[in-house]
C-alpha atoms as one frame of an Amber mdcrd trajectory, in Angstrom:
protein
-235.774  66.330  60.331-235.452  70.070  61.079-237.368  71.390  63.750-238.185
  74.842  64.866-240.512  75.964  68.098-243.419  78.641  67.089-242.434  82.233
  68.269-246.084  83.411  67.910-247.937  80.452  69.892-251.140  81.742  71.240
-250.356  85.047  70.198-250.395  84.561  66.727-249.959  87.137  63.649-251.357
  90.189  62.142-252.419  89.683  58.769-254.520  92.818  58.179-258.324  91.753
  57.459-257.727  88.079  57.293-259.809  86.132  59.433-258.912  82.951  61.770
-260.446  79.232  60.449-263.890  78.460  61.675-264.307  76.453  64.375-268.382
  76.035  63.379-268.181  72.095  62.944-271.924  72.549  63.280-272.614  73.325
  59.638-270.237  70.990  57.236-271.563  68.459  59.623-275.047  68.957  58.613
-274.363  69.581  54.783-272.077  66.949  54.290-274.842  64.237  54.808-276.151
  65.685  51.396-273.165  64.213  49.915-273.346  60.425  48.233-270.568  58.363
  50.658-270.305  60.817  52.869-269.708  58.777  56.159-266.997  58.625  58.960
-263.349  57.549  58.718-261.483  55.411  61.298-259.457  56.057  63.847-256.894
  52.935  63.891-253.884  52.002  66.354-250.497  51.407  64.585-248.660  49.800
  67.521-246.144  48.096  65.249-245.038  51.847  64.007-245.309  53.202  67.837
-242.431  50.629  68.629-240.597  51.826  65.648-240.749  55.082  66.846-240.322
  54.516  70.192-243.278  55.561  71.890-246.406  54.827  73.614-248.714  54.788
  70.614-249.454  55.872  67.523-252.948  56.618  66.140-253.674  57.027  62.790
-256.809  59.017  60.963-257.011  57.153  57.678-258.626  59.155  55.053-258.253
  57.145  52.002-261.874  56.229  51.743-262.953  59.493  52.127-266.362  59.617
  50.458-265.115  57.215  47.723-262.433  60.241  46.360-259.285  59.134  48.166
-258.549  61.857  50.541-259.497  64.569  53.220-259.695  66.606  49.940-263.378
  65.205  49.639-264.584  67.277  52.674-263.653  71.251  51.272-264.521  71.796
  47.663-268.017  69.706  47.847-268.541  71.527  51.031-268.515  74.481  49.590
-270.312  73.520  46.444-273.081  72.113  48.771-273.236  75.507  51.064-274.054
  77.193  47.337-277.108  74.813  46.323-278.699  75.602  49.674-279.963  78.792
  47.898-281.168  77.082  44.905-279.953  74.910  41.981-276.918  75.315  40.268
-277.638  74.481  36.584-275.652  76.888  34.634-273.075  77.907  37.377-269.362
  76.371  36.692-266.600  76.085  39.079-262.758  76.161  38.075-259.784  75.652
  39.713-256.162  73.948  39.064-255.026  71.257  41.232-252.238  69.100  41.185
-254.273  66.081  42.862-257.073  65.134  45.163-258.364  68.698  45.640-259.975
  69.149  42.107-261.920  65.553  42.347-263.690  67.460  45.487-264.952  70.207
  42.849-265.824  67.958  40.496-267.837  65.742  42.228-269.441  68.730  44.511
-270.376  70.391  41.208-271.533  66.852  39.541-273.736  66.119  42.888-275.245
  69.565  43.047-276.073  70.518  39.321-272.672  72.472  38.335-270.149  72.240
  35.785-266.532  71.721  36.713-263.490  72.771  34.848-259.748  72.032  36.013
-257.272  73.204  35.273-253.419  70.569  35.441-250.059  71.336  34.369-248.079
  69.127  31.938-246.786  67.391  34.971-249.655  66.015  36.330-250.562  62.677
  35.047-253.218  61.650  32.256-254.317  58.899  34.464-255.088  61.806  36.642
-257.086  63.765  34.176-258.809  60.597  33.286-260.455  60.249  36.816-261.632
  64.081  36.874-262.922  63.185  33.460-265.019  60.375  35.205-266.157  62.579
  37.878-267.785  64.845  34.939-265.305  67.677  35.007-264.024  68.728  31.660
-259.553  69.039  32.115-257.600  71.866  30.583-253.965  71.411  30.689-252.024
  74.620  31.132-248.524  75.865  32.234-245.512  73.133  33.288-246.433  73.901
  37.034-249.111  74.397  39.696-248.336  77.642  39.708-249.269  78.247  36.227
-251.981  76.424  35.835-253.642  78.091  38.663-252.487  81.560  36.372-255.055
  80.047  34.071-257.691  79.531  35.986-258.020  82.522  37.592-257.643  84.455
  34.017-260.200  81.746  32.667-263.183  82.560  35.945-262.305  86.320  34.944
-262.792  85.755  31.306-265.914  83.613  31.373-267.654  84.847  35.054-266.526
  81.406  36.673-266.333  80.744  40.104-262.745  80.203  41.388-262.867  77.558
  43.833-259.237  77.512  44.899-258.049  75.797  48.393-255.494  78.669  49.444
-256.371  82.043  50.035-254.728  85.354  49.499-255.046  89.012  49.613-258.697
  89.629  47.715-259.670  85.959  48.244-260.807  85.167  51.536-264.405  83.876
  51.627-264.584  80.647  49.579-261.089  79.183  51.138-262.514  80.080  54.564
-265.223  78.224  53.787-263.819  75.536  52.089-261.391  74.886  55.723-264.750
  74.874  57.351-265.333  71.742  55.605-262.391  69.883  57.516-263.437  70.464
  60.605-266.060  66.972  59.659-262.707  65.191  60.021-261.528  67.043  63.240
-265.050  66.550  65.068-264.226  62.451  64.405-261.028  62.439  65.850-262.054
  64.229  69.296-265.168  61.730  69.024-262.942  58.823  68.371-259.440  59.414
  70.418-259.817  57.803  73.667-258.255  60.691  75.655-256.359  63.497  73.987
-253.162  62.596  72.448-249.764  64.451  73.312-248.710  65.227  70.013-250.913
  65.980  66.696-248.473  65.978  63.557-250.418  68.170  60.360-248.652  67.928
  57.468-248.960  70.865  55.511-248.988  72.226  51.582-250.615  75.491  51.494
-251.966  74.327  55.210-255.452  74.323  54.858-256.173  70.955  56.516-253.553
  71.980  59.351-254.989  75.029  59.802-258.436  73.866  60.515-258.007  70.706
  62.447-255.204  72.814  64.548-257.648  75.274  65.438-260.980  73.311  66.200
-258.722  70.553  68.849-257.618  73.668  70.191-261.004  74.581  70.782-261.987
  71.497  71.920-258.858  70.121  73.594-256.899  72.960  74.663-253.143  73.356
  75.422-253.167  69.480  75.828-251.404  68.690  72.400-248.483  69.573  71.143
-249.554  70.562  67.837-246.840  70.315  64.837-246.854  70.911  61.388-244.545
  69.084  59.148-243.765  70.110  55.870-241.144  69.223  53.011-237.575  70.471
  53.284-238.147  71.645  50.143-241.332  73.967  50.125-241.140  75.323  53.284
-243.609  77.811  52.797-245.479  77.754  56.192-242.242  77.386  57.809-240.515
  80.735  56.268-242.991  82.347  57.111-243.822  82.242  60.623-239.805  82.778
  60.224-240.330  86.114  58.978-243.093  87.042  61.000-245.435  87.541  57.960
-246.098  85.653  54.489-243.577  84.715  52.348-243.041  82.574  49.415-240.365
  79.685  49.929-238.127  78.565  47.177-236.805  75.023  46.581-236.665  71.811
  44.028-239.759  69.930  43.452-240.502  67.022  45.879-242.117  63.876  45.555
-244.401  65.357  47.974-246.578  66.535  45.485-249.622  67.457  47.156-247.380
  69.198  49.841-245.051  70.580  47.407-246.748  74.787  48.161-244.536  77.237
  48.008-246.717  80.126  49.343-248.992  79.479  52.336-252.861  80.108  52.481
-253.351  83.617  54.334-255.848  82.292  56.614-254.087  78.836  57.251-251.027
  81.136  58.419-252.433  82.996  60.706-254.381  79.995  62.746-251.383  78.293
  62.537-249.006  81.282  63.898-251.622  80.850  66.998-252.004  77.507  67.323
-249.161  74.987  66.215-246.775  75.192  69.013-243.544  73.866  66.483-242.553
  73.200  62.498-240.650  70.119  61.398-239.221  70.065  57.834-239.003  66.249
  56.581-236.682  65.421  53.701-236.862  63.491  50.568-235.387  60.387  51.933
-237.514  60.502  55.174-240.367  60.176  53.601-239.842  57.831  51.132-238.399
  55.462  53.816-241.775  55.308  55.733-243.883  53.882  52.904-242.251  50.208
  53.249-243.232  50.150  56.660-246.590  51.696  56.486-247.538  49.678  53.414
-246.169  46.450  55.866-248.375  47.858  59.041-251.580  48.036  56.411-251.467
  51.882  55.829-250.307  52.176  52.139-250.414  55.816  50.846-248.229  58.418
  49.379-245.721  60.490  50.471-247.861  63.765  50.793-250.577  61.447  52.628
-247.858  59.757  54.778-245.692  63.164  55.681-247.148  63.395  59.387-246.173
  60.042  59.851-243.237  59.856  58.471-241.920  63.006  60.844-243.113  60.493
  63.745-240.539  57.527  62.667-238.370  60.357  62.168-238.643  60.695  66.175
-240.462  63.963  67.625-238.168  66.204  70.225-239.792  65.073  73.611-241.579
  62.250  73.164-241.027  59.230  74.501-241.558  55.343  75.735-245.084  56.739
  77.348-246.556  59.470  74.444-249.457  59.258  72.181-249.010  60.669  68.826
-251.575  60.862  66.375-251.313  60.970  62.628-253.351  61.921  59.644-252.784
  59.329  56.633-254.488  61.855  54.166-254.656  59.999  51.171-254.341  56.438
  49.334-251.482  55.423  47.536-250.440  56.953  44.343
């Protein structure tokens, strides 16, 4: 594991007219209970890990039942979606977006919920079993492009062409609100975990694609919690986009093979993700291929099956974090089921 300490802690960067994540837990909070299976997630102890690890404890947020979709993806997109239907129905609106995985079942099923059509976009790479449960969500599939990259192409040319809404989880220069919203919809999962942790742990690992879900949680236990945790983002060796660019001082894209870490496998960071982040993560660790994949077997043996992308943050733990030791409490975000 590579690590790297955050030049920019507290200070943070300057990213023109981009704003930092919300810290208003108030309002997903509220909305979400619109949402069919919307419902807390446990906090669980994983003391057979912590001893692999060699430290005091390790907690672990498990997301996989996430309001029946899998993932911590559940909370953005149908956030958003519900925000919209607050000012009246939705028949006739459609969403579209590309995804590579969980994020596109949280647009379909928002839209399906609240009266909207849903159209994603995959790449060839993406499995049909894949397309098959968007299909059962309601959301018609278009594949286009042999990447993420160019399927999202698509389906920004396809909301221009038709007057869609884009309902993309990264943001960039032009397209801020919707993605700041959308992070607004994680904080549900951050207000649980200062609810459920016993004290405040030492270290909070966030693994990171475009960093949406790092960015959020990041910033609302800082609000809540302070300089208390060490807060580090862990992404893979090879799509190091976060980590490049708090390198650089400023966004860039990263450049590397595809990993197995598909959900995690971003190779240009969400504007507004960067710039909490820059303020609030206080290091970066790059995991490799092999790290991951070793921690499955033992968090499928400790109960925790998921994927690599969902096990990341606690993989980086087995991995061992610089500093902690015999006495520290970790905790982990398992963000999604098995593959």
């Amino acid at each position: 594991m590579e690590w790297m300490e955050n030049p920019w802690r507290g200070s943070g960067l300057s990213l023109g007219g981009v704003p930092m994540p919300s810290v208003d837990a108030d309002a997903p909070e509220s909305l979400l209970e619109r949402c069919p299976k919307h419902g807390e997630t446990p906090l669980l102890p994983a003391p057979g890990l912590a001893q692999r690890a060699g430290v005091g404890a390790i907690w672990v947020k498990d997301e996989r039942g996430r309001m029946g979709l899998g993932s911590f993806k559940a909370l953005g997109a149908a956030y958003v979606i519900a925000h919209a239907a607050q000012a009246g129905p939705l028949e006739g609106r459609t969403y579209v977006t590309a995804s590579a995985g969980n994020h596109g079942l949280s647009v379909a099923a928002g839209a399906r919920v609240f009266g909207a059509r849903a159209v994603i976009y995959l790449a060839d790479t993406v499995p049909e079993s894949f397309a098959a449960r968007l299909r059962s969500e309601g959301a018609e599939v278009v594949r286009a492009g042999a990447d993420y990259e160019a399927s999202m192409q698509a389906a920004e040319e396809a909301a221009r062409a038709h007057g869609w809404v884009l309902l993309s989880d990264s943001s960039w220069p032009g397209y801020i609100e919707l993605p700041h919203r959308l992070m607004e919809g994680y904080l549900a999962m951050a207000v649980e975990i200062t609810r459920q942790m016993p004290t405040p742990p030492d270290v909070v690992l966030l693994q990171a694609g475009v960093g949406g879900m790092a960015g959020a949680v990041a910033a609302y236990l800082r609000h809540v919690w302070g300089d208390v945790p060490r807060i580090v983002v862990v992404e893979p060796a090879a799509a190091p986009a976060l980590w490049r660019s708090i390198k650089a001082g400023e966004a860039v894209a990263a450049t590397g093979p595809v990993s197995a870490m598909g959900r995690l496998d971003c190779k240009v960071p969400s504007l507004i993700a960067l710039k909490g982040l820059a303020r609030d993560a206080d290091a970066f660790a790059l995991i490799s291929e092999e790290e991951a994949a070793q921690a499955l077997p033992l968090l499928e043996g400790a109960g925790f099956a998921s994927s690599a992308s969902g096990a990341a943050g606690v993989a980086a733990a087995l991995a061992g974090v610089p500093g902690a030791g015999g006495d520290s409490q970790i905790l982990c975000i398992l963000s999604e089921e098995a593959s």
